[in-house]
C-alpha positions in Angstrom: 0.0 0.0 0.0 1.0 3.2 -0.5 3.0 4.8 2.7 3.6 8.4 1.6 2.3 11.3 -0.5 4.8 13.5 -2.4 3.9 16.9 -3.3 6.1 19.8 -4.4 7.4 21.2 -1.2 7.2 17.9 1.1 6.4 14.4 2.1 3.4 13.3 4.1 1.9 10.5 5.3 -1.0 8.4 4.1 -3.3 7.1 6.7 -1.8 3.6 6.1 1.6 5.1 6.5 0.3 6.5 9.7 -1.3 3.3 11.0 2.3 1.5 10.0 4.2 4.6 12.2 2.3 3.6 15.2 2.7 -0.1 14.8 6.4 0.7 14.5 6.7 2.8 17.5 5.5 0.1 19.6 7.5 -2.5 18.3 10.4 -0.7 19.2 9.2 0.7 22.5 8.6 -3.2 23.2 12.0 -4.1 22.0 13.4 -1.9 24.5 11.6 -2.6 27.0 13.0 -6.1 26.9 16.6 -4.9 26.3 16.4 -3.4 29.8 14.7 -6.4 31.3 17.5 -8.7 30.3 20.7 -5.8 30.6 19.7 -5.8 34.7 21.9 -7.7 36.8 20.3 -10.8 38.0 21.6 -10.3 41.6 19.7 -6.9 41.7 16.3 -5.9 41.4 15.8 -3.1 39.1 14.5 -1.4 35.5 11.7 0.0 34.8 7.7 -0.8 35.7 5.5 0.8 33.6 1.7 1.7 35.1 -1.2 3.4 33.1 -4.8 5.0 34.4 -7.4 7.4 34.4 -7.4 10.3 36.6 -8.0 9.4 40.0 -7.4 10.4 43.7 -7.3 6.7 45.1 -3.8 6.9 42.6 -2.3 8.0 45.8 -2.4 4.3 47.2 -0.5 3.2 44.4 1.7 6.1 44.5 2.6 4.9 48.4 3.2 1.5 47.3 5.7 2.8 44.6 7.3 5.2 46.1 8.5 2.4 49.3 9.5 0.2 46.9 11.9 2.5 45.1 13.1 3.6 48.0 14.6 0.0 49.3 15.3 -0.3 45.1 16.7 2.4 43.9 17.5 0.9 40.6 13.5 0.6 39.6 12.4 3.5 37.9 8.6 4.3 36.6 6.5 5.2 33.7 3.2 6.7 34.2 1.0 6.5 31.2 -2.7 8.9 31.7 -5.3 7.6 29.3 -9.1 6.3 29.2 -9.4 2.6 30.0 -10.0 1.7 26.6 -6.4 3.1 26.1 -4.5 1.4 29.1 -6.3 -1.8 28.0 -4.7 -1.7 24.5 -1.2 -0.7 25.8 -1.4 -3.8 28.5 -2.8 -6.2 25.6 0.4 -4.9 23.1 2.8 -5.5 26.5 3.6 -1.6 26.4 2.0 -1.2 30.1 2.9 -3.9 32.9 -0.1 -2.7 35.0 -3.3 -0.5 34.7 -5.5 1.1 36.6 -9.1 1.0 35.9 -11.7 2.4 37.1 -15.2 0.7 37.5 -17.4 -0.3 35.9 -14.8 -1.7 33.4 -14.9 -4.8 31.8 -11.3 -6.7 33.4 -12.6 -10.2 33.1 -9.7 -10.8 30.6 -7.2 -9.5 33.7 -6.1 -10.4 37.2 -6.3 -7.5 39.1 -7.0 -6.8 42.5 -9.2 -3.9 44.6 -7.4 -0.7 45.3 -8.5 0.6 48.3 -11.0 3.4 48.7 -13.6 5.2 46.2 -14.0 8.0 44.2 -17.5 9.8 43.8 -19.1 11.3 41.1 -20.3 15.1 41.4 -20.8 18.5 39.1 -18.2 21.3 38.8 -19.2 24.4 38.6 -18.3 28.1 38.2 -18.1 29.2 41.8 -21.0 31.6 41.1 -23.7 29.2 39.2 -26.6 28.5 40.6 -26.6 24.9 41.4 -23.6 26.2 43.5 -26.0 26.7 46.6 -27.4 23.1 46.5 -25.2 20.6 49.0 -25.5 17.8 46.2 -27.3 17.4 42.5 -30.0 15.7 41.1 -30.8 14.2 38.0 -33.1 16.8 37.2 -31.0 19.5 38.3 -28.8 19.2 35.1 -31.8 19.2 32.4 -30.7 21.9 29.8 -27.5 22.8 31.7 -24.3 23.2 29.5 -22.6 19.9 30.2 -18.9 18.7 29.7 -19.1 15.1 30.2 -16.2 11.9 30.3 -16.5 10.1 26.7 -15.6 6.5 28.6 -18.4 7.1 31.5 -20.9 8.2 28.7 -20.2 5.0 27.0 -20.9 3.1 30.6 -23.7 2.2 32.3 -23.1 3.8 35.7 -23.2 7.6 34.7 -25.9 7.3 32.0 -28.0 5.1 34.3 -28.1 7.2 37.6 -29.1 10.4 34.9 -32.0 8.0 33.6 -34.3 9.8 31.4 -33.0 13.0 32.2 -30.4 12.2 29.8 -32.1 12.4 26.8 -32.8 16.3 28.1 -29.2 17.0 29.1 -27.2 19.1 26.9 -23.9 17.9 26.5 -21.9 20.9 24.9 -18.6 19.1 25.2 -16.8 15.4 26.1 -13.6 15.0 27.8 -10.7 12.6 28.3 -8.9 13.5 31.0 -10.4 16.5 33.4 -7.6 19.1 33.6 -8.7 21.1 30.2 -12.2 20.6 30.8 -11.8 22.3 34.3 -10.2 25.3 32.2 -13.5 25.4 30.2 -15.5 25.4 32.7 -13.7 28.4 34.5 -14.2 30.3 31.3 -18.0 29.5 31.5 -18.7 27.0 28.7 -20.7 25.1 31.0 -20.3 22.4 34.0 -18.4 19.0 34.1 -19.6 15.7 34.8 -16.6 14.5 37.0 -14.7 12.5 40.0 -14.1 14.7 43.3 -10.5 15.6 44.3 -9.4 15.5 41.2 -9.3 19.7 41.0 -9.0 21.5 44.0 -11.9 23.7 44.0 -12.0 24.5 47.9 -8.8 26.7 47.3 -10.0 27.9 43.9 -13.5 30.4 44.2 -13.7 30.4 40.6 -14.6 26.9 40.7 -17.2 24.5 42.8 -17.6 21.0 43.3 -20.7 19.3 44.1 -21.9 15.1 45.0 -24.2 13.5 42.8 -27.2 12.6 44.9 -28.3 9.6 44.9 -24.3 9.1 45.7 -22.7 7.6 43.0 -19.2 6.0 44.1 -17.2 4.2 41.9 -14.4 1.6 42.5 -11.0 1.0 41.2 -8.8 -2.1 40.1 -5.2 -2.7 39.4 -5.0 -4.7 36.6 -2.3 -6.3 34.6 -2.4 -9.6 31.7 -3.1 -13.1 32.5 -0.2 -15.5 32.6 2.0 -12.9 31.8 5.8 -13.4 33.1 7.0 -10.1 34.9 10.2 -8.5 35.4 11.6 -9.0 38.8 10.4 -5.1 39.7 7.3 -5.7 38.5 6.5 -9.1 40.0 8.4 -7.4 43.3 5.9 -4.3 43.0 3.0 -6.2 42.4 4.1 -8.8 45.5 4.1 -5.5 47.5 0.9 -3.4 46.4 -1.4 -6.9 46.8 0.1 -7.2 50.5 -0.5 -3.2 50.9 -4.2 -3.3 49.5 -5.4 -6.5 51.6 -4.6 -4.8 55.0 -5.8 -1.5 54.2 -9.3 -0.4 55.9 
């Protein structure tokens, strides 16, 4: 197939050549990846662990888990990939990501993973002076023809769509989002409200911004994830040994 188009002044890409640029990339990400594995001393636990997810507060358990671990290791080193879970589920199936972390509902049943510890919950945010501001938590009906920026994964759900009900065919969805930082921009500049997980923007030490529980509460989970029968580094069967022992005992 055709890779390239040549014009005049330069060379581009055709949407094959494109597709074949990506496969490449990975191929060689992949092949370095295993160069590492296999250049650390086998006396020594070390390399790199590699660890994708959505946005999330409860990250801060993993981050613990890590961050102990490096410190009697100093010879591990991380990569944090942000993404939807569709995304972290095609880099863990490609062996680009040793673990992911997913947040429910999500369809892992392909995975091992285990239960992180805690929740997040679902809520509005708001410009600090909107009305719904006033209200300790929002309805379904409360967001009928309000200017909505919403999560395209929890769209696609059925946790989010089903706690709106049929209020959802009235709501007024002016924008999706992947990941929440820009969308928080947009709504400080008044292009509507988001649809999104608490802690994930500090709005008690930002006015210009407000954060509100969904009510009926809607709290979601989280797993750590990671393939089925597939053989870890040392650091990553190490980190893993070590996050399963931290997760059990926590409350």
């Amino acid at each position: 197939v055709p890779l390239f188009i040549r014009t005049n002044r330069n060379v581009v890409l055709t949407k094959e050549g494109m597709r074949l640029r990506k496969r490449a990339q990975e191929i060689v990400d992949l092949m370095d990846r295993t160069q590492e594995e296999f250049a650390a001393p086998a006396d020594d636990v070390s390399g790199e662990i590699f660890i994708g997810g959505g946005e999330t507060h409860v990250m801060r358990r993993v981050a613990q888990v890590a961050t102990q671990l490096q410190q009697d290791y100093p010879g591990i080193r991380y990569h944090l990939f942000s993404g939807s879970a569709a995304d972290v589920s095609e880099r863990l199936d490609k062996g680009l990501l040793d673990f992911g972390i997913v947040i429910e509902p999500a369809d892992i049943q392909k995975y091992d993973s285990v239960r992180i510890p805690g929740s997040d919950t679902w809520g509005l945010l708001m410009p600090g002076g909107h009305p719904l501001s006033e209200r300790e938590s929002i309805r379904a009906e409360d967001l009928v023809k309000v200017p909505l920026l919403a999560s395209r994964q929890n769209l696609g759900s059925a946790r989010l769509p089903g706690w709106l009900g049929r209020c959802l065919e009235h709501c007024n969805i002016v924008a999706s989002y992947n990941l929440i930082f820009n969308a928080a921009i947009m709504v400080e500049e008044g292009m509507g409200c988001a649809l999104c997980l608490d802690k994930l923007v500090d709005s008690a030490s930002r006015p210009e911004l407000c954060f509100r529980p969904l009510s009926p509460r809607l709290d979601v989970g989280l797993d750590l994830i990671w393939k089925k029968y597939q053989i870890l580094s040392p650091a990553a069967e190490l980190f893993l040994q070590r996050a399963q022992e931290a997760f059990s005992e926590a409350p």
